[in-house]
C-alpha positions in Angstrom: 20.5 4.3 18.6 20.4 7.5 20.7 21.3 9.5 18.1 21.0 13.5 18.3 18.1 14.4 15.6 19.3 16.5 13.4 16.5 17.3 11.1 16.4 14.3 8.2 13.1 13.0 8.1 12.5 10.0 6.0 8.7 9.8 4.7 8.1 7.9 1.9 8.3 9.1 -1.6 5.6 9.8 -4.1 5.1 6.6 -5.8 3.3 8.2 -8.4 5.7 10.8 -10.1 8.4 7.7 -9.2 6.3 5.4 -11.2 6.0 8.1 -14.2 10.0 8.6 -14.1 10.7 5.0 -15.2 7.8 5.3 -17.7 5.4 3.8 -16.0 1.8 5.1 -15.7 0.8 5.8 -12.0 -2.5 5.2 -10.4 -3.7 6.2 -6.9 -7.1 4.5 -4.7 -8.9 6.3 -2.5 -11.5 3.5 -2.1 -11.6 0.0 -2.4 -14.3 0.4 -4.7 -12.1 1.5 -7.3 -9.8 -1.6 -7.5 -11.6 -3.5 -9.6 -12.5 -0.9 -12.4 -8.7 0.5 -12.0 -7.1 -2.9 -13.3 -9.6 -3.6 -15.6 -8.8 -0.4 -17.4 -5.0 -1.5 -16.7 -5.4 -4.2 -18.4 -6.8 -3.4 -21.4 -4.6 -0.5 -21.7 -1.5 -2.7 -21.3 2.1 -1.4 -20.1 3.7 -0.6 -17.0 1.3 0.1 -14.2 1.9 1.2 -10.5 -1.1 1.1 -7.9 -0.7 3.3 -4.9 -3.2 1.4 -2.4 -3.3 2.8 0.8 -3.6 0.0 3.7 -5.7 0.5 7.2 -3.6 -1.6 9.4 -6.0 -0.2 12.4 -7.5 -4.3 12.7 -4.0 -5.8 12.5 -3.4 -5.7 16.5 -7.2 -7.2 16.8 -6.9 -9.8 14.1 -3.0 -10.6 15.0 -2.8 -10.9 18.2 -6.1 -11.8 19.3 -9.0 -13.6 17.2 -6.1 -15.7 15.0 -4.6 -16.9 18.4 -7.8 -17.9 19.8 -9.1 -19.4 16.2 -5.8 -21.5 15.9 -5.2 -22.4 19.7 -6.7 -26.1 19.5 -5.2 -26.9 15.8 
């Protein structure tokens, strides 16, 4: 909006410690390998659970805009 910047970043939060300020019991992946095991033990411990997952959209542009066009181009 050619706004001057003034300094006010917005990143987002910690989902984590947000998570464990409502109670609930926060849980972050560094793998997709841990998924699985991580809601298992979720489950059986019952409550309020939060999964920070973090997402690679690197393949989205690839996958997007490329391969599903062509894939879906004589449906």
């Amino acid at each position: 909006m050619d706004f001057e910047d003034f300094g006010l970043d917005f990143n987002n939060p910690d989902f984590i410690k947000y998570a464990e300020s409502y109670s609930a019991k926060g849980h972050r992946l560094s793998s997709a390998d841990e998924l699985a095991p991580l809601l298992q033990s979720c489950l059986d411990e019952g409550g309020v659970h939060l999964i920070d997952a973090p997402v690679d959209y690197s393949e989205n542009d690839l996958i997007l805009n490329r391969q599903l066009p062509e894939l879906t181009k004589n449906i």
